[in-house]
One Martini backbone bead per residue (centre of mass of N, CA, C, O) as a GRO file, in nm:
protein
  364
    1UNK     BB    1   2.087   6.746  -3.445
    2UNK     BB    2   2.392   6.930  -3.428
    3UNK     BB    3   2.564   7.151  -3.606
    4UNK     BB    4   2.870   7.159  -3.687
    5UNK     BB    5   3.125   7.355  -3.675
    6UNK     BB    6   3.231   7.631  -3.762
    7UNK     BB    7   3.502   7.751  -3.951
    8UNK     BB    8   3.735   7.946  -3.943
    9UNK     BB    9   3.842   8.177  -4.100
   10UNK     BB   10   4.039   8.217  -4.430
   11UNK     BB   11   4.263   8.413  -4.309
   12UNK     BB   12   4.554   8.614  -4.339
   13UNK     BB   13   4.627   8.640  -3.994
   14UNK     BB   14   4.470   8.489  -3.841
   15UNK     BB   15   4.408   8.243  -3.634
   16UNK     BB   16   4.334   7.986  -3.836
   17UNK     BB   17   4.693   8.043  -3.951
   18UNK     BB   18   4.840   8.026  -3.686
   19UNK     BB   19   4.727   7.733  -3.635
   20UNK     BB   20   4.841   7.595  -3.872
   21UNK     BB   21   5.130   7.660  -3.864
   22UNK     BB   22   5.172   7.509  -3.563
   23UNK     BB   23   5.085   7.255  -3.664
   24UNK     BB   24   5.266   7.217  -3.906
   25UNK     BB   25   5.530   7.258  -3.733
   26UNK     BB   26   5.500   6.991  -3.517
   27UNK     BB   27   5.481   6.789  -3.752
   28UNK     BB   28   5.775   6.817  -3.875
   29UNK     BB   29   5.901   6.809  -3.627
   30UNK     BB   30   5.835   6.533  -3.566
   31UNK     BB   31   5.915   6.386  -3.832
   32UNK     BB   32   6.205   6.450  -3.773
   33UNK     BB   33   6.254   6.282  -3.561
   34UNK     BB   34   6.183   5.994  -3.661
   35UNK     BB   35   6.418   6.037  -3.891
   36UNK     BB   36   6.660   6.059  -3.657
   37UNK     BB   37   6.527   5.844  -3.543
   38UNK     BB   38   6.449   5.571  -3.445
   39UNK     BB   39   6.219   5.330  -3.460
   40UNK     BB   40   5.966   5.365  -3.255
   41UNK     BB   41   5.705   5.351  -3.044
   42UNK     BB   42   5.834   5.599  -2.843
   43UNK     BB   43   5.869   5.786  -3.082
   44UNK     BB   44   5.569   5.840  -3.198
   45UNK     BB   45   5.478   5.907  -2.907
   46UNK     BB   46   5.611   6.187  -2.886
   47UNK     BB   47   5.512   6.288  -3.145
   48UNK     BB   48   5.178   6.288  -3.075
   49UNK     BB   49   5.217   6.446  -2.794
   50UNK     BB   50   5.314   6.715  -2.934
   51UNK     BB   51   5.070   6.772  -3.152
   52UNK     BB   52   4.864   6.774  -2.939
   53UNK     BB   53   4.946   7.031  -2.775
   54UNK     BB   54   4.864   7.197  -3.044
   55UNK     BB   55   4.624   6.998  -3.077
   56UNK     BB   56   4.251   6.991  -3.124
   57UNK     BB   57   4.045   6.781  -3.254
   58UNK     BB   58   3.771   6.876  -3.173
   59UNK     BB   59   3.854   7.196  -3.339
   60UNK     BB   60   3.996   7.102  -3.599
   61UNK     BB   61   4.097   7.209  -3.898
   62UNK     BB   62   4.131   7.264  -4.233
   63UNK     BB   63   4.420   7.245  -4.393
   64UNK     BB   64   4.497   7.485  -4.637
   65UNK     BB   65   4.586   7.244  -4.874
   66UNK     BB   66   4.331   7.141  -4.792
   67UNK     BB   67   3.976   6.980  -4.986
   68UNK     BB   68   3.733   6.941  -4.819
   69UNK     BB   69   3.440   6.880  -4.788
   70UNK     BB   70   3.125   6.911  -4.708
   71UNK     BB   71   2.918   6.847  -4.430
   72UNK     BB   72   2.661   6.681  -4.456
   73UNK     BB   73   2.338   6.748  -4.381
   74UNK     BB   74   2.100   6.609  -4.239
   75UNK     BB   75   1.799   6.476  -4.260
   76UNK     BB   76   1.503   6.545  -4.277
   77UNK     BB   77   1.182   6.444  -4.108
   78UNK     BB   78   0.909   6.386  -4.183
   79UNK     BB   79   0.562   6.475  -4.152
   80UNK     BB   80   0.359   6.340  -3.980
   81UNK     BB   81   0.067   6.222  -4.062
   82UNK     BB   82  -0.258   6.227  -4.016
   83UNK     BB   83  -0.530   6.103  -3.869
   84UNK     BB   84  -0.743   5.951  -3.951
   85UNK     BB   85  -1.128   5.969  -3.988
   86UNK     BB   86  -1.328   5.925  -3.755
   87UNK     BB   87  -1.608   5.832  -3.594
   88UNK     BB   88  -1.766   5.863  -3.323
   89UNK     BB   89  -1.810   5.563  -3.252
   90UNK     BB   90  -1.539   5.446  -3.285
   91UNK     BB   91  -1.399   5.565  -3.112
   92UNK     BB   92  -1.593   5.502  -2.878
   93UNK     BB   93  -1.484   5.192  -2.903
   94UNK     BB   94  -1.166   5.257  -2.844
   95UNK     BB   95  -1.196   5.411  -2.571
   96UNK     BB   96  -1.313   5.144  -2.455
   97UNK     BB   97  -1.086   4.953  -2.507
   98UNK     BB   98  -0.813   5.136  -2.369
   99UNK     BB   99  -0.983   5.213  -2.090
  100UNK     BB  100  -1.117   5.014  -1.997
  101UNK     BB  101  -1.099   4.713  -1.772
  102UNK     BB  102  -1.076   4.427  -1.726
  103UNK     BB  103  -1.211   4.159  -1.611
  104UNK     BB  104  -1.203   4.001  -1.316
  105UNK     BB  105  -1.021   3.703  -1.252
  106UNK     BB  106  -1.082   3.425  -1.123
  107UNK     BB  107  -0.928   3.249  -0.891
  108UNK     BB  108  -0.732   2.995  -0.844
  109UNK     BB  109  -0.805   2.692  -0.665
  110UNK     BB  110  -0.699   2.565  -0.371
  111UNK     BB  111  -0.577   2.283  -0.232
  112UNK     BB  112  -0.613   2.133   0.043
  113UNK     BB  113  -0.432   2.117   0.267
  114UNK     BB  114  -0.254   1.939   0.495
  115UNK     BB  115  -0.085   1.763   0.758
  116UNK     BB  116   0.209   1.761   0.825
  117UNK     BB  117   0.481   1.512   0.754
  118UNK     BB  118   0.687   1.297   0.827
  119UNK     BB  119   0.954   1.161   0.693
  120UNK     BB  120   0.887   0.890   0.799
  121UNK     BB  121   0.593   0.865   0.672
  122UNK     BB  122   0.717   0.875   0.397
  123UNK     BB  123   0.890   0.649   0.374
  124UNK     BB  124   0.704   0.405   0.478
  125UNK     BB  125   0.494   0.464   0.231
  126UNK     BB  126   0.725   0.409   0.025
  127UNK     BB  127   0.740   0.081   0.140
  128UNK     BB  128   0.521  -0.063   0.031
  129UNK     BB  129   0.354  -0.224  -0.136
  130UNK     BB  130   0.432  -0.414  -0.421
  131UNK     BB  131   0.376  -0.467  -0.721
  132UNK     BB  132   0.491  -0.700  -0.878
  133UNK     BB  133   0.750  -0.853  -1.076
  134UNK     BB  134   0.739  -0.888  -1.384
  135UNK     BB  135   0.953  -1.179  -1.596
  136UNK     BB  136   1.036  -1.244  -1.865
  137UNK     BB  137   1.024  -1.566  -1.986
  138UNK     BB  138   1.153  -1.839  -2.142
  139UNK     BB  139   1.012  -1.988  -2.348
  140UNK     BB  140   0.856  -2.283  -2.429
  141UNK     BB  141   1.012  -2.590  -2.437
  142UNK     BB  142   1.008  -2.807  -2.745
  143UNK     BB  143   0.925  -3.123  -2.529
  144UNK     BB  144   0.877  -3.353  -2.468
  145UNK     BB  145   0.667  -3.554  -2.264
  146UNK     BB  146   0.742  -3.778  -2.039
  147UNK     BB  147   0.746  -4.080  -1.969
  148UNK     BB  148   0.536  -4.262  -1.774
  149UNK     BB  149   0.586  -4.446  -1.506
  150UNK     BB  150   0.562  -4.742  -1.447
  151UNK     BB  151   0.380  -4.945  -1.253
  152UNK     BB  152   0.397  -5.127  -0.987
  153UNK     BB  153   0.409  -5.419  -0.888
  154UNK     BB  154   0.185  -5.547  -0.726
  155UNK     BB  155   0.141  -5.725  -0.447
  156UNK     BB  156   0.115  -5.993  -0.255
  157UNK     BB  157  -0.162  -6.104  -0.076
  158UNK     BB  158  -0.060  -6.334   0.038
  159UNK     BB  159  -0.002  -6.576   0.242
  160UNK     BB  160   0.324  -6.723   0.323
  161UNK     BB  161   0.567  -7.008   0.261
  162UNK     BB  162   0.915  -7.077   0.311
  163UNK     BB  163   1.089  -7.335   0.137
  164UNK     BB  164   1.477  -7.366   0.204
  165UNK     BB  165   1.590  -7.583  -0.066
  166UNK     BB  166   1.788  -7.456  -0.236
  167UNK     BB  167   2.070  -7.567  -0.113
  168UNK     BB  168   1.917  -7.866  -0.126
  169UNK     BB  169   1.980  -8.074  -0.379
  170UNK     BB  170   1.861  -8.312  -0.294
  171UNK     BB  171   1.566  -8.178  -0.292
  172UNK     BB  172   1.512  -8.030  -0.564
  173UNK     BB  173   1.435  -8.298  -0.747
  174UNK     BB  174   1.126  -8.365  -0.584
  175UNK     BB  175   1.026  -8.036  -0.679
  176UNK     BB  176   1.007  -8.091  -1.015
  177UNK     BB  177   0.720  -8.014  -1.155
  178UNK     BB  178   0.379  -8.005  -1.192
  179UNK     BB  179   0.336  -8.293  -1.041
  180UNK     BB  180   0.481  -8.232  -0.765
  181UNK     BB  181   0.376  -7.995  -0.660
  182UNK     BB  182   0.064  -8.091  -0.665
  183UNK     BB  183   0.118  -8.324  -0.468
  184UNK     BB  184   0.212  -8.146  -0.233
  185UNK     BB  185  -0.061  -7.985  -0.184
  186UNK     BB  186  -0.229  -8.276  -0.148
  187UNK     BB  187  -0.059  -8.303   0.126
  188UNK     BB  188  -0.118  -8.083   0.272
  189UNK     BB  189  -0.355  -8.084   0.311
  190UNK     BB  190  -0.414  -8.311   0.461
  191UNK     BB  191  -0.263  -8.256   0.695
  192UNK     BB  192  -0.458  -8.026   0.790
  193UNK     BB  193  -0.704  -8.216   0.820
  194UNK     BB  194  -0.578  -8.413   1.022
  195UNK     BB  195  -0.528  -8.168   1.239
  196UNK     BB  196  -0.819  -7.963   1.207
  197UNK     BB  197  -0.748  -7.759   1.029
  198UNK     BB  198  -0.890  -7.463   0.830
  199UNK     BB  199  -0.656  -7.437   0.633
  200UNK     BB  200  -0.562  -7.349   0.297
  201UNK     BB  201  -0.414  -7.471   0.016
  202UNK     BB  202  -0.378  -7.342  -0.263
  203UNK     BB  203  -0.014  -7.383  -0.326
  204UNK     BB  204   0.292  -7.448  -0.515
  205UNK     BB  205   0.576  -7.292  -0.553
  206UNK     BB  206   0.825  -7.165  -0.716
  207UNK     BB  207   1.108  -7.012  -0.753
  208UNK     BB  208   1.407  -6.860  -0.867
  209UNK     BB  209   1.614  -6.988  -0.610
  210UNK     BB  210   1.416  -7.304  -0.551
  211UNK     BB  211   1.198  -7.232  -0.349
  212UNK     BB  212   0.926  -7.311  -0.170
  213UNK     BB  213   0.593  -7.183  -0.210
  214UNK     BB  214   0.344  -7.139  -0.001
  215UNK     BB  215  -0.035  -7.087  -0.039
  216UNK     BB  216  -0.267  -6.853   0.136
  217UNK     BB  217  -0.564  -6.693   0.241
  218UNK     BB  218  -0.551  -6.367   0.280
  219UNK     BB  219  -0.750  -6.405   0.575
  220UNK     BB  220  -0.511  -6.557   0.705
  221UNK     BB  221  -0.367  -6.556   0.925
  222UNK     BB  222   0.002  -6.558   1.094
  223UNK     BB  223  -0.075  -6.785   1.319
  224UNK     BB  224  -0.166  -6.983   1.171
  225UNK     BB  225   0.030  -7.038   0.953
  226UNK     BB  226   0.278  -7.111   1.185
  227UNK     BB  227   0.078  -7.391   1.237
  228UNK     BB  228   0.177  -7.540   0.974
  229UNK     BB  229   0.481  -7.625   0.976
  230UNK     BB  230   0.442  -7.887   1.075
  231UNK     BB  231   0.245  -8.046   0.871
  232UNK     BB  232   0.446  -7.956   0.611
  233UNK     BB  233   0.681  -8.137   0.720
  234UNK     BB  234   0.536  -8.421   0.708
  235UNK     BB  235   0.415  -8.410   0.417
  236UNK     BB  236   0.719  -8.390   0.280
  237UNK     BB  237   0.977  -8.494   0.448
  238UNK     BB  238   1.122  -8.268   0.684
  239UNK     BB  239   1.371  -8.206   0.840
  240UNK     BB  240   1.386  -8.060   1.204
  241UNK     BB  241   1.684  -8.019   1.259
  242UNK     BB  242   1.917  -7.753   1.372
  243UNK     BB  243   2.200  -7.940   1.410
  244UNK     BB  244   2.198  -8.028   1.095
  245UNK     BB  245   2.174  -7.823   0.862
  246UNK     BB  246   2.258  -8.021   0.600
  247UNK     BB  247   1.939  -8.149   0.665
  248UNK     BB  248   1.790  -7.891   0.721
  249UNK     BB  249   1.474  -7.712   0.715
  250UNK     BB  250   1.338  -7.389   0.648
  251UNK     BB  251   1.056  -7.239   0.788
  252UNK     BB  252   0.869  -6.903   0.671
  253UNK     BB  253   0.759  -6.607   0.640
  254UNK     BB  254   0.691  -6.407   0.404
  255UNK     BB  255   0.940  -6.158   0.401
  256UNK     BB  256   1.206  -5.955   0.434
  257UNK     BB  257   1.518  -5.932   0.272
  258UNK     BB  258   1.869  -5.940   0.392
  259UNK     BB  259   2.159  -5.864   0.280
  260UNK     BB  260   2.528  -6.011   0.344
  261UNK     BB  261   2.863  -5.974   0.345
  262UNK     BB  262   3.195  -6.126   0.435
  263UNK     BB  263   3.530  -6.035   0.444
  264UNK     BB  264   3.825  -6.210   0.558
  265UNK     BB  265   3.779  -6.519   0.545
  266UNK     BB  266   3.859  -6.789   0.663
  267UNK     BB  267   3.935  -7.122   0.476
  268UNK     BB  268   4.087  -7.236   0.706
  269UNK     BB  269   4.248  -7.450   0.907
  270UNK     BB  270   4.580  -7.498   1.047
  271UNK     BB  271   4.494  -7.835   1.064
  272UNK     BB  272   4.330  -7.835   0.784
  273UNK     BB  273   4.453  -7.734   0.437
  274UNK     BB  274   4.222  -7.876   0.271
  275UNK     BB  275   3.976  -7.851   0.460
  276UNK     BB  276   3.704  -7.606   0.477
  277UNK     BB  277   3.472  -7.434   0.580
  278UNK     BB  278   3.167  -7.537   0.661
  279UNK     BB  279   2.852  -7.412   0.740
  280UNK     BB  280   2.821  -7.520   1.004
  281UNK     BB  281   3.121  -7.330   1.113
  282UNK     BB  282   2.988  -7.083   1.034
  283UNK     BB  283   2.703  -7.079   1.182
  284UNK     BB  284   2.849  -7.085   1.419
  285UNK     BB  285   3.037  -6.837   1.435
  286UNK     BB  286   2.852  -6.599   1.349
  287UNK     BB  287   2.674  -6.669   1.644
  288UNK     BB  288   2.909  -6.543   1.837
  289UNK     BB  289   2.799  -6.273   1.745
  290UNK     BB  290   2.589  -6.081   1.908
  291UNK     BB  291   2.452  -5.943   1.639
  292UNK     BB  292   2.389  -6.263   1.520
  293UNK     BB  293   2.255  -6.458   1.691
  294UNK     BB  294   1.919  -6.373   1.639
  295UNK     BB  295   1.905  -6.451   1.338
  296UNK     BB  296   1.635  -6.530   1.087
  297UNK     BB  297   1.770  -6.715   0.870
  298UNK     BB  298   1.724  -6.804   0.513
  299UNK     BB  299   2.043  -6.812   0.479
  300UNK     BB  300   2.283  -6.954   0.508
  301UNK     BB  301   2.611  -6.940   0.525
  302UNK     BB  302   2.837  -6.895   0.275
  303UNK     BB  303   3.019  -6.933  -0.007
  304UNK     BB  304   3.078  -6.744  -0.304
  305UNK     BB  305   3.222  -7.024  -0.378
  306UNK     BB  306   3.349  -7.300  -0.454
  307UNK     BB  307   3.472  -7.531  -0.283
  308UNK     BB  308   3.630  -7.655  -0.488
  309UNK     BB  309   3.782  -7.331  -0.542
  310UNK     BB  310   3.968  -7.275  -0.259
  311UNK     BB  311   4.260  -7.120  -0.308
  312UNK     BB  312   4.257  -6.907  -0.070
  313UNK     BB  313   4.271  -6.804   0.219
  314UNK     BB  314   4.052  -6.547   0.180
  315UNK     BB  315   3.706  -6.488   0.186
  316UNK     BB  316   3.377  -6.468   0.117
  317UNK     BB  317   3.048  -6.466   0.292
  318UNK     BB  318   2.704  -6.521   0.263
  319UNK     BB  319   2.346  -6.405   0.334
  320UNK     BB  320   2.008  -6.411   0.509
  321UNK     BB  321   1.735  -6.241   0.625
  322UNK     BB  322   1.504  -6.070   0.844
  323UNK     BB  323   1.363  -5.716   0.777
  324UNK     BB  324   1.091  -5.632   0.741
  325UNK     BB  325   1.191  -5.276   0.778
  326UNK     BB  326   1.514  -5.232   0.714
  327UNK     BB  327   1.717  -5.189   0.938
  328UNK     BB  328   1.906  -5.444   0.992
  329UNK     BB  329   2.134  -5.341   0.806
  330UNK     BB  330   2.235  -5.099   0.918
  331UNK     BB  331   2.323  -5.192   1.185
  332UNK     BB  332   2.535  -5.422   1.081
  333UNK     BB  333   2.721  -5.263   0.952
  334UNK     BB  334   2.859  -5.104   1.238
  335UNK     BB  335   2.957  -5.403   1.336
  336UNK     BB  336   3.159  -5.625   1.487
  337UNK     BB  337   3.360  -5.894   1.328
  338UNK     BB  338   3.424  -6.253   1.399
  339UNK     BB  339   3.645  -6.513   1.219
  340UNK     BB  340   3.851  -6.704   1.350
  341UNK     BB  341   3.996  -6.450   1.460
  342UNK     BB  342   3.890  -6.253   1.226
  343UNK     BB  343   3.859  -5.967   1.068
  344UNK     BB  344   3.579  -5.824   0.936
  345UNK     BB  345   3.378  -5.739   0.672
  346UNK     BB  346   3.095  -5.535   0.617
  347UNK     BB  347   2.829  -5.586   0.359
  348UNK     BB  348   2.626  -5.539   0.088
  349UNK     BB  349   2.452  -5.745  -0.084
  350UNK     BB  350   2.353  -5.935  -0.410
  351UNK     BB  351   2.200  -6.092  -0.611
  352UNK     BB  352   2.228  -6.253  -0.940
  353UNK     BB  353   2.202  -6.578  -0.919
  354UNK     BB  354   2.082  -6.844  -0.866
  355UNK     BB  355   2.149  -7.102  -0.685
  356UNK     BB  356   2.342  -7.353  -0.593
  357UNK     BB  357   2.497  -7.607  -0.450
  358UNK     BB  358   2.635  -7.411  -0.230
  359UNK     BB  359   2.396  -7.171  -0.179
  360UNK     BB  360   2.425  -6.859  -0.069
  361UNK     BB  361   2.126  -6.727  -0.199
  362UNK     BB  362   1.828  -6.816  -0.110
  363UNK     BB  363   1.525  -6.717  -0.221
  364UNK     BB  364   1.159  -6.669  -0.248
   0.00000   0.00000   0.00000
């Protein structure tokens, strides 16, 4: 770092008091310019700038009524100790550590690349199948387990016939107790025997709705039981003709019955207000509807109240028929039918509770 540059002497009339003099002269006129003009930034800059002119900072001396200190020398930096004194061997081992050059370095292998994919090939495979996500579901909740539906009761295998005296109030009394079923039974086996037949009746027994069920050998054909039908008529004392409804008696095999009833059905003729019609010209009227005429009925037309209460001119009438296969019951839902003149509406029923004397719906 280089010294200073050294003051001029400090002699009278020499140059470095002349240049004191008019730097004093300068700042002073300076000073008087300021405090006769306003204060303001642009007074000070004229002033800085005129002892400028007259003063350069970077060789200022310093103005003889001021004593400076003089300007302290910087410290010289000692000289540095001499490296210790090592043995032949170490420097040899110092020169081999600094001049060898590391051993160099196997090269890390890359792995060979394959031939590059297009972007199609590479979106294609990253739609690939994918591992199934698991869902973790709501814990197992802790209900009883249901209880199992009891199964439906077998049907009977036997094969049976049914005699429709439901209806029939005269008939109902001579065969309740079980020493006239009793009686029935081996009326029928005579009867069968005596015409040769070798099909043989089990018993007889009652419905729930009044009607005698009579039961035969599951291996008896259904052709052979339909051959029964006179033999059980004759022994049991059953009329035959179906033209007289009121003392008619009807026997059938035991299949699928549906029931339908018919609302909206006048209840009497213009020409007799006092007397209802009975089953005999219900079961007139019904047969001249074309959809119903060729009905196997098990329980003929009758009205759903007691004809002694015929109180109303419109009434409904139920009846039941043989279904076996059960669609002939939708099919008459769809059909249009006419009793007395009077546009009926046809409906569903089921029976609620046995036949009684008017006997709407007995059932086997």
């Amino acid at each position: 770092m280089p010294p200073p540059p050294s003051a001029p002497p400090s002699t009278t009339g020499g140059p470095a008091s002349s240049y004191a003099e008019d730097l004093k002269a300068a700042v002073d006129d300076a000073w008087h310019g300021i405090k006769t003009a306003d204060f303001s930034p642009s007074t000070v800059f004229a002033a800085f700038i005129r002892i400028a002119s007259v003063s350069d900072f970077a060789h200022c001396n310093p103005l003889p009524h001021q004593n400076f200190p003089p300007h302290p020398a910087p410290p010289e930096h000692p000289p540095a100790p001499p490296p210790p004194a090592v043995s032949g061997e170490e420097d040899a081992q110092m020169d081999l550590s600094q001049d060898v050059p590391a051993p160099p370095t196997a090269p890390v292998p890359t792995p060979p690349q394959g031939p590059l994919e297009s972007w199609a090939a590479v979106t294609t495979r990253s739609k690939g199948p994918q591992a199934p996500k698991v869902k973790l579901g709501a814990p197992p909740s802790q209900t009883t387990p249901a209880k199992a539906k009891p199964a439906d009761k077998p049907c009977s295998r036997h094969n049976q016939v049914v005699i429709h005296i439901g209806c029939k109030s005269h008939y109902t009394g001579n065969f309740s107790g079980e020493e006239a079923l009793l009686s029935a039974s081996r009326a029928i086996n005579s009867a069968l025997a005596s015409t040769g037949q070798s099909s043989h009746c089990l018993g007889v027994r009652c419905s729930q709705f009044g009607n005698l069920v009579v039961v035969f050998l599951t291996n008896t054909s259904r052709n052979v039981i339909s051959a029964t039908f006179k033999p059980i008529r004759a022994a049991l004392q059953l009329p035959g003709n179906p033209w007289h409804p009121d003392a008619y008696v009807r026997l059938s095999l035991d299949c699928h019955w549906s029931f339908l009833s018919m609302a909206n059905v006048p209840t009497r003729a213009p020409d007799s207000p006092n007397l209802p019609y009975d089953p005999a010209q219900l079961l007139a009227e019904v047969r001249l509807n074309p959809a119903f005429k060729d009905l196997a009925f098990t329980c003929l037309p009758s009205w759903v109240s007691d004809p002694k209460n015929l109180t109303k001119s419109q009434l409904s009438i139920a009846f039941a028929f043989e279904d076996p296969s059960g669609t002939l019951v939708d099919r008459l839902h769809r059909e249009e039918a006419f009793l007395f003149g009077a546009s009926v509406c046809i409906k569903s029923w089921s029976p609620s509770k046995p036949a009684v004397a008017h006997a709407a719906v007995p059932t086997a």
